[in-house]
TORZADO-233853 format. One record per residue (C-alpha): residue in one letter; x, y, z. Coordinates in steps of 0.2 Angstrom, whole numbers, padded with zeros to 4 digits, always signed. Layout:
AXYZ ...
***
This chain:
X+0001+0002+0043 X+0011+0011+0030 X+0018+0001+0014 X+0034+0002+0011 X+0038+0013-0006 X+0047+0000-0013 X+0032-0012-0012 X+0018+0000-0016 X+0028+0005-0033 X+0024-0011-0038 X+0009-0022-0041 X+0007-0038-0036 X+0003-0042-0055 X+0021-0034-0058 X+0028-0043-0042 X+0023-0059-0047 X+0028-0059-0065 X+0045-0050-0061 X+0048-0067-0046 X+0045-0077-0061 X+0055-0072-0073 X+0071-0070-0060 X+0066-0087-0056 X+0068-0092-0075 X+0082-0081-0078 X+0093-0090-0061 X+0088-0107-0069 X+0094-0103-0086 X+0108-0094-0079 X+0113-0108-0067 X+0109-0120-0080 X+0119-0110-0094 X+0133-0110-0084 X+0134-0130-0076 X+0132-0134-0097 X+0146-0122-0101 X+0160-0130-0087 X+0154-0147-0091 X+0156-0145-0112 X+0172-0132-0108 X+0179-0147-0100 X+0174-0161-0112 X+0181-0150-0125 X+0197-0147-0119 X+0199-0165-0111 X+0197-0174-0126 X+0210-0163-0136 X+0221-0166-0122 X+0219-0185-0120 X+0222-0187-0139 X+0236-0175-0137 X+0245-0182-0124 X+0241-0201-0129 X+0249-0198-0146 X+0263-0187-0141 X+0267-0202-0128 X+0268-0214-0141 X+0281-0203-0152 X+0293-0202-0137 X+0294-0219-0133 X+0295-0224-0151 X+0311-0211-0151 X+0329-0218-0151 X+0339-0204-0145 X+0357-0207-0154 X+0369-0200-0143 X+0380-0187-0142 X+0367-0180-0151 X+0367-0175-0165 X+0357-0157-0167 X+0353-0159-0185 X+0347-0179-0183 X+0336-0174-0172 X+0328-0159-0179 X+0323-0170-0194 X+0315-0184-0180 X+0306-0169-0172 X+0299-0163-0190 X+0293-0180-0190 X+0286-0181-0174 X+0277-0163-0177 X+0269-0171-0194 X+0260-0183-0185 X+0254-0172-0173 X+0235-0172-0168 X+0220-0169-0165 X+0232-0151-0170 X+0247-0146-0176 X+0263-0146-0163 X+0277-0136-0163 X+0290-0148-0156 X+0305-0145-0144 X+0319-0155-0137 X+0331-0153-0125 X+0347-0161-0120 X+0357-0153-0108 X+0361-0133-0116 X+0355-0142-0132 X+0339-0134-0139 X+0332-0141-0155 X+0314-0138-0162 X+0301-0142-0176 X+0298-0123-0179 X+0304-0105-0177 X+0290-0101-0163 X+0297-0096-0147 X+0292-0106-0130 X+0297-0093-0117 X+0283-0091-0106 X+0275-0107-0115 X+0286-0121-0106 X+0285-0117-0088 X+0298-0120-0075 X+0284-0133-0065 X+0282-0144-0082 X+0300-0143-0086 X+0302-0151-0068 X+0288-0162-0069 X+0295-0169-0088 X+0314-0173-0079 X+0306-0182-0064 X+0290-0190-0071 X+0292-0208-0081 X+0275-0203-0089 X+0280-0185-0093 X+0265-0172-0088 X+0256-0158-0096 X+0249-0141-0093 X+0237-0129-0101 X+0245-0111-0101 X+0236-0094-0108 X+0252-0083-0116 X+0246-0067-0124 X+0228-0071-0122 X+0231-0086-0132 X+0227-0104-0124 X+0240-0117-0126 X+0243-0135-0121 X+0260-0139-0116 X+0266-0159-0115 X+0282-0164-0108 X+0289-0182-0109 X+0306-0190-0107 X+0313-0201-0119 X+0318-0218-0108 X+0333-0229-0116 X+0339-0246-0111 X+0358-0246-0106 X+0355-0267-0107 X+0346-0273-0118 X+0329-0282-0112 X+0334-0271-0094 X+0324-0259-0086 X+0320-0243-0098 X+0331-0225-0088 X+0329-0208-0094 X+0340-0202-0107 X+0342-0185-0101 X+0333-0180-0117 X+0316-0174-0116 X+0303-0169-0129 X+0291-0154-0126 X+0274-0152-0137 X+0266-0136-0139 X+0247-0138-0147 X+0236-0121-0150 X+0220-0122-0142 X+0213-0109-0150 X+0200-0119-0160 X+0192-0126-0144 X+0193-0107-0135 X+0182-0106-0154 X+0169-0120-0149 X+0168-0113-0130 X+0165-0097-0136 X+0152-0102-0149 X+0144-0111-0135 X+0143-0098-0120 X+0134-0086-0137 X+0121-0100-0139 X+0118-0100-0120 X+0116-0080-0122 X+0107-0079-0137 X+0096-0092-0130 X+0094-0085-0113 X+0084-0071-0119 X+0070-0078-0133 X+0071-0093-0115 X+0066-0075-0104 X+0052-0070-0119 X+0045-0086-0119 X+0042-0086-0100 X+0033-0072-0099 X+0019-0081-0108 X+0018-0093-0091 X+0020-0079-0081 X+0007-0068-0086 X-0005-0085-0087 X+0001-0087-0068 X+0000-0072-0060 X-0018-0069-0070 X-0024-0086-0061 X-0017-0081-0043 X-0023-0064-0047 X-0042-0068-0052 X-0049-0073-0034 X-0039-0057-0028 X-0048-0046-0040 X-0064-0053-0037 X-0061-0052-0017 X-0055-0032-0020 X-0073-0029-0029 X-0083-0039-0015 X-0077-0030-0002 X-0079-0014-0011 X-0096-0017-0016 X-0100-0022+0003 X-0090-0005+0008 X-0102+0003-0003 X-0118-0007+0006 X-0120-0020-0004 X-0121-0032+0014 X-0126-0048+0002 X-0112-0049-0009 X-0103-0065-0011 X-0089-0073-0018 X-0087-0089-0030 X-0079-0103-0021 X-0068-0113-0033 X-0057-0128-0031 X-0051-0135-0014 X-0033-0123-0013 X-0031-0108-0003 X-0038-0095-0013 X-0056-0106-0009 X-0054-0106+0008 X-0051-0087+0008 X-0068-0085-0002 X-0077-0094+0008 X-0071-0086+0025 X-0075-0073+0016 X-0093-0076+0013 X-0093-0082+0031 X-0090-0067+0038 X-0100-0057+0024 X-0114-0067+0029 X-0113-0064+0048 X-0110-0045+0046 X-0125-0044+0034 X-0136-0052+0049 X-0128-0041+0063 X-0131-0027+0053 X-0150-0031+0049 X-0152-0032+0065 X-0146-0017+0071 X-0153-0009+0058 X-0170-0015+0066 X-0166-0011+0082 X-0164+0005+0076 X-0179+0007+0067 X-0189+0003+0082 X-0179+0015+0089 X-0183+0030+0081 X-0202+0020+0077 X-0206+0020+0096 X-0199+0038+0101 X-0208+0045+0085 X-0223+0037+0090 X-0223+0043+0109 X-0220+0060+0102 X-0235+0060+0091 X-0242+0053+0104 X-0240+0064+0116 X-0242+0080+0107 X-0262+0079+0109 X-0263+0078+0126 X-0249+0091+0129 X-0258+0103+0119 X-0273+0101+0131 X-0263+0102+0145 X-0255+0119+0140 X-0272+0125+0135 X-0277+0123+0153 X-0258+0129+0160 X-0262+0146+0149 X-0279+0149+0160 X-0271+0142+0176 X-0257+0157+0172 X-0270+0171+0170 X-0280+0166+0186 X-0261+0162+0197 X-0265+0179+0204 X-0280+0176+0211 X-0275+0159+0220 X-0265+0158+0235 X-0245+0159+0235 X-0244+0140+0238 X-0256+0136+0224 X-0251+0148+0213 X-0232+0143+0214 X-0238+0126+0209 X-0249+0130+0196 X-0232+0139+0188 X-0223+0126+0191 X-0232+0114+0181 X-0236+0127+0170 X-0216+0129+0167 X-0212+0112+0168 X-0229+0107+0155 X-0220+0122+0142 X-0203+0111+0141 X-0210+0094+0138 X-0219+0104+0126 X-0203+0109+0119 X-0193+0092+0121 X-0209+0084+0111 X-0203+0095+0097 X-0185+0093+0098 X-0189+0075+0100 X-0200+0072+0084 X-0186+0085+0073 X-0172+0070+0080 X-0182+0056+0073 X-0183+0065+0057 X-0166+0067+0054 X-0163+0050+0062 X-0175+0044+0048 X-0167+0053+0037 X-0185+0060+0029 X-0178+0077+0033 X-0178+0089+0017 X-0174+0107+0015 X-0187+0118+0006 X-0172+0134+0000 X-0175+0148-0006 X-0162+0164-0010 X-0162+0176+0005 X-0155+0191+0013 X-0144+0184+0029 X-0143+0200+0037 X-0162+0200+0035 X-0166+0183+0041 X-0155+0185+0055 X-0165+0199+0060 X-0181+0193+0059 X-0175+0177+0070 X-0170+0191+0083 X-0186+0202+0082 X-0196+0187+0085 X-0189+0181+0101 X-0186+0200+0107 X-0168+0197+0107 X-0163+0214+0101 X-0161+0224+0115 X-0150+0206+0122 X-0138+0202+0107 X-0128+0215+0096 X-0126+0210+0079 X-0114+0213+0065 X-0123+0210+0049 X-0117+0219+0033 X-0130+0220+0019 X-0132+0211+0003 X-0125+0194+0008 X-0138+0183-0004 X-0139+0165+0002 X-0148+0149-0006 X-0155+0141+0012 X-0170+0133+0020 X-0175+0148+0029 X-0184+0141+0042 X-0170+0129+0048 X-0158+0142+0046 X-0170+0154+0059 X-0168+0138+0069 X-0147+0137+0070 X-0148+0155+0073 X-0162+0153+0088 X-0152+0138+0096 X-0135+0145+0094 X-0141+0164+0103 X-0153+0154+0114 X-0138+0141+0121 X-0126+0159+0122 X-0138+0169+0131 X-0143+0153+0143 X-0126+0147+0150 X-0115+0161+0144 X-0117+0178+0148 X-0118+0194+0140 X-0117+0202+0130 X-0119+0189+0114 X-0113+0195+0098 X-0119+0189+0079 X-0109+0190+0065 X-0109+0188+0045 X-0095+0188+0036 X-0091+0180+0019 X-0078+0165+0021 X-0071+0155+0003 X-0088+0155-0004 X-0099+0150+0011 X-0109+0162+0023 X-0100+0161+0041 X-0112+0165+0055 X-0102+0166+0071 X-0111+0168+0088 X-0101+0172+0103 X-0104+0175+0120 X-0093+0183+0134 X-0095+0168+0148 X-0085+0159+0156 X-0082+0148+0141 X-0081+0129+0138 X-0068+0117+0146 X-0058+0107+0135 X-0067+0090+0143 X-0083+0096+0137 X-0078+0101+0121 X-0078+0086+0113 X-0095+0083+0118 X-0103+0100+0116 X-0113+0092+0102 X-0119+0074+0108 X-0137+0073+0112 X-0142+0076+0132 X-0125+0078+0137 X-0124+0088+0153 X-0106+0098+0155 X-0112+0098+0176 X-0118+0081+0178 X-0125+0088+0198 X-0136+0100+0186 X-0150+0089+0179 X-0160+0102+0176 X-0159+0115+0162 X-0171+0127+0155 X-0168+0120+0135 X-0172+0101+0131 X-0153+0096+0128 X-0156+0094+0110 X-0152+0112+0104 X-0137+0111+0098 X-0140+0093+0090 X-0154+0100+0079 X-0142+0114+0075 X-0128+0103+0069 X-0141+0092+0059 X-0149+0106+0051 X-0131+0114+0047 X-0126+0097+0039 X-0142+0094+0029 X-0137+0112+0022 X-0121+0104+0016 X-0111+0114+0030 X-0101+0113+0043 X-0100+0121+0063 X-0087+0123+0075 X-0086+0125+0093 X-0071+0133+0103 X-0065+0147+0114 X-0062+0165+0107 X-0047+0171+0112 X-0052+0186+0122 X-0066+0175+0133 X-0083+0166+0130 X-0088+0154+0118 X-0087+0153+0100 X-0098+0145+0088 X-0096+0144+0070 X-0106+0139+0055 X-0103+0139+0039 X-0117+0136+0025 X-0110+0136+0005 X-0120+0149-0002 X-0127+0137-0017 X-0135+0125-0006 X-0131+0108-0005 X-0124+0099-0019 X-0139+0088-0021 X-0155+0083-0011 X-0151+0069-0006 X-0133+0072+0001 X-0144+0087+0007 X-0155+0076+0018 X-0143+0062+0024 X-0142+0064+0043 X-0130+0060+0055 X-0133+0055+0075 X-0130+0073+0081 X-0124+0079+0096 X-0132+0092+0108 X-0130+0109+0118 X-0124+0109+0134 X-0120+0122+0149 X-0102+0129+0147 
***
């Protein structure tokens, strides 16, 4: 499953400190802003209650004189403006076109048409908070209420007084407080990362150790276990872990002594076996040289077993070289050599020249064992010149600094269903053809032999016809002995 690259950029260490700081910064953020709407408005709410509360009082203690007089009035209005709080007004009046104030400040855009309407219709006058020029304002509008009879019912006068108070000193306050939240919101972030790191180091510990169990049971280490602390979910992770750490230890263990017995049993009936089959192919060896003499009926039977004795004989061997490597007590005894040489004398010793040509250009110097590499060479020629058909061709060539020995016949070739299996041990490519004249471990031993030598071999169809196989040995030897002689189950020749 692939992660996605915006996860995998990230650590879960990262992840969760990052998730707990946007936690911290929302909450500070959230909580920043419900303080500042809540003190924003206490602010400006109490300068407008006193505001309004006092410039009530002035209007109903106001006698308008009428007709007015504009210069009467001014003076009431520098009056009223001196007793202005919790700030200074700037005073207006109006009376039909008559327009007197406190001050030389204009009001356009200050008194609105709404309050203007609000302060003719309304008893209690109104008020409104305006922003003209950037600037905040609190505008006040009351009507001045007269009594045509006295102790009668108080009617507007038709005059009516309008208060303009700055707000600029609680915008000041507002302002000072959104640049504590802000300035406070980031030593708030700092000091958060402490309980961060703290927390993602605690959810992190049990992860951490988890990642190094299973990395040491990955490397073998089947008894590895983990700590169980505490009763939360982290515990019950460790101890399924140990669980199942503890059943694969056991499933393991006993496979692994299956397997011993395994290879114990076939080594032991190939040990066995080998005395008794040397007497029998001492006897087979005399029964050959009399056949002659015998009758045809006899002397078919006495080469038949003779045959037949010469495989077991051989399958003995191949057997005993499987549980080697299956036992991995394989070793590799190397020594520089000439290839071209060594492939020669592998060749000469079977009689296989007049069989196979050969392509071997001198002075190709190899570290190798060399009687396992006479082995690969006699399994791979042997298998070619069996179930292919000639003529069989080997080849040296330098390839990226390894020795390439390619052996190819001109058969048939091997169909793509075998080819997969062209190296498992006894596989059969014609399963109606039990019987073959190798023991159906060739090219197993082969592809052990190659890998103990820290190489590799290939198997495939050359392009013209016939099979192709290909090994390829580094020419320094294996890296070490002992990745030299691990061994893996091998796979084995079969009839293309």
């Amino acid at each position: 499953m692939k992660v996605p690259a915006a996860t995998a950029a990230f650590g879960v260490r990262t992840r969760l400190v990052l998730a707990f700081l946007l936690v911290a910064a929302v909450s500070a953020v959230t909580t920043a802003a419900l303080t500042y709407r809540e003190a924003r408005n206490a602010v400006l709410e109490r300068a407008q209650d006193t505001a309004v509360a006092s410039f009530r009082e002035e209007a109903e203690r106001f006698v308008p004189r009428l007709p007015l007089d504009r210069e009467a009035v001014q003076w009431e209005l520098y009056d009223i403006a001196a007793r202005s709080k919790p700030h200074p007004w700037i005073v207006f009046a109006e009376y039909a076109s008559v327009r007197v104030s406190s001050g030389d400040r204009p009001a356009s855009g200050v008194l609105t048409a709404e309050l203007r309407r609000s302060a003719r219709t309304s008893p209690r006058g109104a008020f409104q908070r305006v922003v003209k020029d950037g600037d905040a304002y609190l505008t006040i509008g009351m009507p001045v209420m007269t009594r045509v009879v006295a102790g009668g019912p108080a009617v507007p006068s038709g005059l009516v007084l309008y208060a303009v108070m700055s707000l600029v000193n609680e915008e000041t306050d507002i302002d000072a407080l959104v640049t504590a939240a802000r300035d406070g919101a980031l030593p708030g972030l700092a000091a958060a990362l402490v309980p961060a790191l703290l927390a993602a180091r605690s959810v992190l510990r049990p992860v951490r150790e988890l990642r190094r169990a299973a990395h040491s049971m990955g490397g073998g280490r089947l008894d590895t276990r983990i700590a169980v602390r505490g009763r939360d979910e982290m515990a019950d992770l460790a101890r399924t872990f140990n669980a199942s750490a503890a059943r694969l230890e056991h499933s393991v263990r006993e496979l692994r002594d299956a397997g011993t017995r395994a290879r114990r049993f076939a080594s032991d009936v190939s040990h066995e076996l080998r005395t008794p089959l040397a007497g029998m192919l001492a006897v087979t060896d005399v029964l050959d040289e009399d056949a002659e003499r015998l009758d045809p009926d006899t002397a078919r039977a006495v080469r038949l077993i003779s045959a037949e004795t010469g495989k077991l004989a051989l399958l003995v061997e191949d057997l005993m070289e499987m549980s080697r490597f299956d036992a991995r007590v394989a070793e590799l005894n190397t020594d520089e050599v000439d290839a071209a040489e060594a492939v020669h004398r592998t060749l000469s010793g079977r009689r296989w020249h007049e069989r196979v040509g050969t392509e071997l250009p001198d002075g190709i110097r190899v570290r190798l064992d060399p009687r396992r590499f006479d082995v690969i060479v006699a399994n791979l020629v042997g298998n070619a010149l069996r179930h292919g058909a000639e003529p069989v061709t080997v080849r040296l060539s330098r390839r990226a600094g390894a020795l390439a020995v390619e052996v190819r016949d001109h058969g048939a070739g091997i169909a793509d269903t075998v080819l997969p299996h062209v190296f498992d041990r006894f596989y059969k490519a014609d399963a109606a053809r039990s019987r073959s004249p190798g023991s159906g471990l060739g090219l197993a031993i082969v592809q052990e032999n190659v890998r103990l030598h820290g190489g590799t071999v290939d198997a495939r169809n050359a392009p013209g016809g016939g099979a192709l196989f290909t090994v390829e040995l580094p020419f320094d030897g294996p890296a070490s002995r002992e990745e030299g002689s691990r061994s893996v189950p091998g796979r084995t020749e079969c009839a293309p």
